[in-house]
Phi, psi and omega in degrees: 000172208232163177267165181254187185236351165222140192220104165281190150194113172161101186083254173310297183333293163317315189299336173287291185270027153264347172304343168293341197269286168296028243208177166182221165274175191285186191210147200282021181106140201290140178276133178296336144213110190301128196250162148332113168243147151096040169052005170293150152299152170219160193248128164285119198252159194242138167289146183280279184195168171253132170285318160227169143295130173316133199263141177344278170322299178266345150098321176239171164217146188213125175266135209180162186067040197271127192213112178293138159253203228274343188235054193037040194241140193259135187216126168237132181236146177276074217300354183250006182254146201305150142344106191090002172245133207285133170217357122195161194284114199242117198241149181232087171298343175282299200297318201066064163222181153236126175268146194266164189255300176201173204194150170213179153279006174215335167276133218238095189247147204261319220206149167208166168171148198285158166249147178281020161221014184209012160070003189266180180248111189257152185262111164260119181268088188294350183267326147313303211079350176270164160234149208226145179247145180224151160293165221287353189293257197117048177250180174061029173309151241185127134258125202296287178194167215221144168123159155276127198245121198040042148084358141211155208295130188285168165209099171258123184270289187256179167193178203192111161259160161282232162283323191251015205040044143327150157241128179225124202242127197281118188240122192267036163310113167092015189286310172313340197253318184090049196232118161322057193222057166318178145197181117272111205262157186219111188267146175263179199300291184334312230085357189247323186246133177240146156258178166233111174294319194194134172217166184097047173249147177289098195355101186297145177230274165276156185227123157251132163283132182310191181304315205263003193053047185241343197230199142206157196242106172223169197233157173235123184311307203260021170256280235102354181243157152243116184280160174233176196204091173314102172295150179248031191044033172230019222079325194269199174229156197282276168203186183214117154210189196270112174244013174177117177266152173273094202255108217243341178055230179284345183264151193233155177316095170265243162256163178251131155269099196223132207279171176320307203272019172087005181258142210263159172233109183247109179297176200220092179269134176100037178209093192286068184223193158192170220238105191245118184264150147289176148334309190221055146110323189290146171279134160259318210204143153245144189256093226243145157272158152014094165340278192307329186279308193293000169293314193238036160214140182246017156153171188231107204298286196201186194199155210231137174247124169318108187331114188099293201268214190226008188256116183251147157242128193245123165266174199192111181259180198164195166286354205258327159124200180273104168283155142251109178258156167214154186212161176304086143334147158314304198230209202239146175307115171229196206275346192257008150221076187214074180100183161109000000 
């Protein structure tokens, strides 16, 4: 999510320091025709449709968290819309129409995703600090957890469950201060016991599980790097270290995605594009929109590849307002570039 340029919180307030969360700091702007870097190729996305318009009240729209559920409809959420306004979405990629799902007075959601093991659609309210749950409907709202995790309070951007619906959650803690003090939270499926996996990160934004669930892949927006982080199969962690710095120029890291065959999708704010790496590092592709279309976006959050098949939908904002753009994956859609 991206930073505002100026951040209360609470209502408005909040809204500054979640642009951050699909996000990063503001930027003089998407370059008009984004090009290549390392000789990789790039894939062109074709627009889908536009979802929303800037909103009056927050001045912005940022779109983020694209996710199918069970009969194939795309649920997208607006991290910037205001009370009384749909804040998240149910997209009919055939019709190219939409619908609103749910809307509140408070949450400022960063992410969605169903968890495997109760089927709801869960929410990070990155200005709150909660996680919020919905039927799959998007009715019976719920708070998830709530709270302080080791004595202070989260700004949950992104998430990732495991197999067992666990939450392991990019907590943007010190993003606003411009402070390292970051973390990665490990939720259990109740809801009662949180851990801290890794802290001091420059505000983490995305987070993913590798192909094999062996791992998790998360990026820090003001590094510029993506880290990978060894599970040791008990809850805790193996190691860690720093596996791909991004060299992104005015865009900075947002969220990951990752496909069947292990290839990473790294969104990009102050860009509308993404980076897309293996396993071990190498660019393969960057996923760029229209030259003439980059004018009036200013990044491309994340991206949900349709389950079983290779047709992604990437959301992508700007001043013009919320797109769905789409293209051909490396590889084929699984629960780990579903959401999140």
């Amino acid at each position: 999510m991206r930073r505002l340029p100026i951040r209360p919180l609470a209502g408005l307030v909040t809204l500054g320091a979640l642009a951050l969360a699909g996000c990063g700091t503001q930027t003089a702007g998407a370059p008009l025709d984004p090009g290549t870097s390392g000789g990789d190729r790039t894939i062109r996305a074709q627009q889908v449709m536009r979802l929303t318009e800037v909103h009056e009240q927050t001045g912005m729209t940022l779109l983020e968290g694209p996710v199918f559920d069970e009969d194939g409809q795309l649920l997208v959420v607006d991290v910037t819309a205001p009370a009384g306004e749909p804040k998240v979405l149910r997209v009919n990629v055939r019709k190219r129409t939409s619908e609103p799902v749910h809307t509140d007075a408070r949450g400022t959601y960063t992410s969605a995703q169903f968890s495997p093991y109760d089927g709801r659609i869960y929410l990070t309210d990155f200005s709150h600090g909660d996680i919020v749950s919905l039927a799959p409907d998007g009715g019976d709202p719920r708070t998830f957890f709530s709270g302080e995790v080791d004595g202070s309070r989260m700004n949950p951007d992104d998430l990732a469950f495991d197999r067992e619906g666990n939450l392991y959650v990019s907590d943007s803690r010190g993003m606003s201060e411009g402070e390292a003090k970051g973390r990665v939270v490990r939720i259990d499926r109740a809801g009662k016991e949180a851990a801290v996996l890794a802290d001091g990160l420059a505000s983490p934004n995305g987070i993913s599980f590798d192909a094999d669930h062996r791992g998790l892949w998360f990026s820090e927006l003001t590094q510029n790097r993506v880290s990978y982080l060894l599970l040791d199969g008990k809850g805790g962690v193996a190691s860690r270290h720093t596996a791909i710095r991004v060299d992104g120029g005015i865009a900075q890291t947002d969220s990951i995605a990752v496909d069947a065959d292990g290839n990473l999708y790294q969104g990009l704010h102050g860009r509308p594009a993404m980076a897309v790496y293996d396993k071990y590092g190498e660019r393969l592709a960057t996923v760029t929109v229209p030259a003439r279309a980059a004018r009036g976006l200013e990044s491309a959050t994340n991206v949900a590849i349709t389950p079983g098949g290779t047709r992604a939908y990437m959301t992508v904002s700007g001043p013009s307002g919320g797109y769905l753009y789409s293209f051909d994956a490396l590889g084929k859609g699984i629960r780990q570039s579903n959401g999140g």
